[in-house]
C-alpha positions in Angstrom: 112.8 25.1 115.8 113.0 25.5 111.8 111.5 22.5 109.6 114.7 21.1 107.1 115.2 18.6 104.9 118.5 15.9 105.4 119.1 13.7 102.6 121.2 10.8 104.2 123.1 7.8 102.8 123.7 4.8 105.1 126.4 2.3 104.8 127.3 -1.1 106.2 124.6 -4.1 106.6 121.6 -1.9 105.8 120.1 -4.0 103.4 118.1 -7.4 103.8 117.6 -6.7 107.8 114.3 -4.1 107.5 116.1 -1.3 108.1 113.5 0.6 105.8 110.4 -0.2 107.6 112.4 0.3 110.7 113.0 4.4 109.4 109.7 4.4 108.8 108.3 3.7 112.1 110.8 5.9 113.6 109.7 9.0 111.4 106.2 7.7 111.8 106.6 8.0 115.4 108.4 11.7 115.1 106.4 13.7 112.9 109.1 13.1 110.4 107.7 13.4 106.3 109.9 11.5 103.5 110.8 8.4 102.3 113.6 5.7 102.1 114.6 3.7 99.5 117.6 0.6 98.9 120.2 1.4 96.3 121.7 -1.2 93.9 125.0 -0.6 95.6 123.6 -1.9 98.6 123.2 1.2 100.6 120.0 3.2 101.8 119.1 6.3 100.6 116.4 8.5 102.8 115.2 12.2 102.5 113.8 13.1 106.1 111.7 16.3 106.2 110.5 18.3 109.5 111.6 19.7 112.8 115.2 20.4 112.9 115.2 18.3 115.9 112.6 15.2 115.2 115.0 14.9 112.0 118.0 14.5 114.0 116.6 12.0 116.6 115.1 10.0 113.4 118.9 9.6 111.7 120.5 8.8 115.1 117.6 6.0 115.6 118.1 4.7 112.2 122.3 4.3 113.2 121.4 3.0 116.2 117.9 1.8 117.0 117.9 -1.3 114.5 119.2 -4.6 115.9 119.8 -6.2 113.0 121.3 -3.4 110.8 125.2 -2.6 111.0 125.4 0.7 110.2 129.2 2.1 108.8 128.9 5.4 108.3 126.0 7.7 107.7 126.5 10.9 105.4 124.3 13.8 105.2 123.6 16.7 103.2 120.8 19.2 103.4 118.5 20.3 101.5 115.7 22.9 101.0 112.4 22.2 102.7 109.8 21.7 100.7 106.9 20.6 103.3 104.9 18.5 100.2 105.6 15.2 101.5 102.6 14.0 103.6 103.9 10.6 105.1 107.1 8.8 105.0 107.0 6.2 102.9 108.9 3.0 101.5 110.1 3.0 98.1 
């Protein structure tokens, strides 16, 4: 499968209940490359990089997979790939 790049937005209660270290763990665990970062409006920002697929499963766990988060809505655009992240990181 081709390698992208998803730069996603997520709404709701995402902010105060580790949702970031939570994206990072489940990129860690999928291959995905990146980062994740809060926004002073109170949302969280991400750019996921790799396997079409592994990307997908990594924004659906991010929705889902946190029991503390309340997700609202979740918007996504792509990007190019670029391939020059090496990890996923918090910032």
């Amino acid at each position: 499968m081709a390698s992208i790049a998803l730069r996603v937005k997520f709404t709701g209660h995402v902010q105060g209940v580790s949702f970031r270290f939570y994206a990072k763990r489940f990129a860690d665990s999928s291959d995905v490359k990146g980062w994740v970062r809060n926004l002073e409006d109170g949302t969280v920002e991400a750019l996921f990089e790799g396997d079409e697929s592994a990307v997908n499963r990594v924004v659906e766990q991010c929705r889902t997979g946190n029991p503390y988060a309340g997700v609202v809505s979740v918007e996504s655009r792509k990007g190019e790939y670029t391939g020059r992240y090496e990890s996923f990181t918090i910032r």
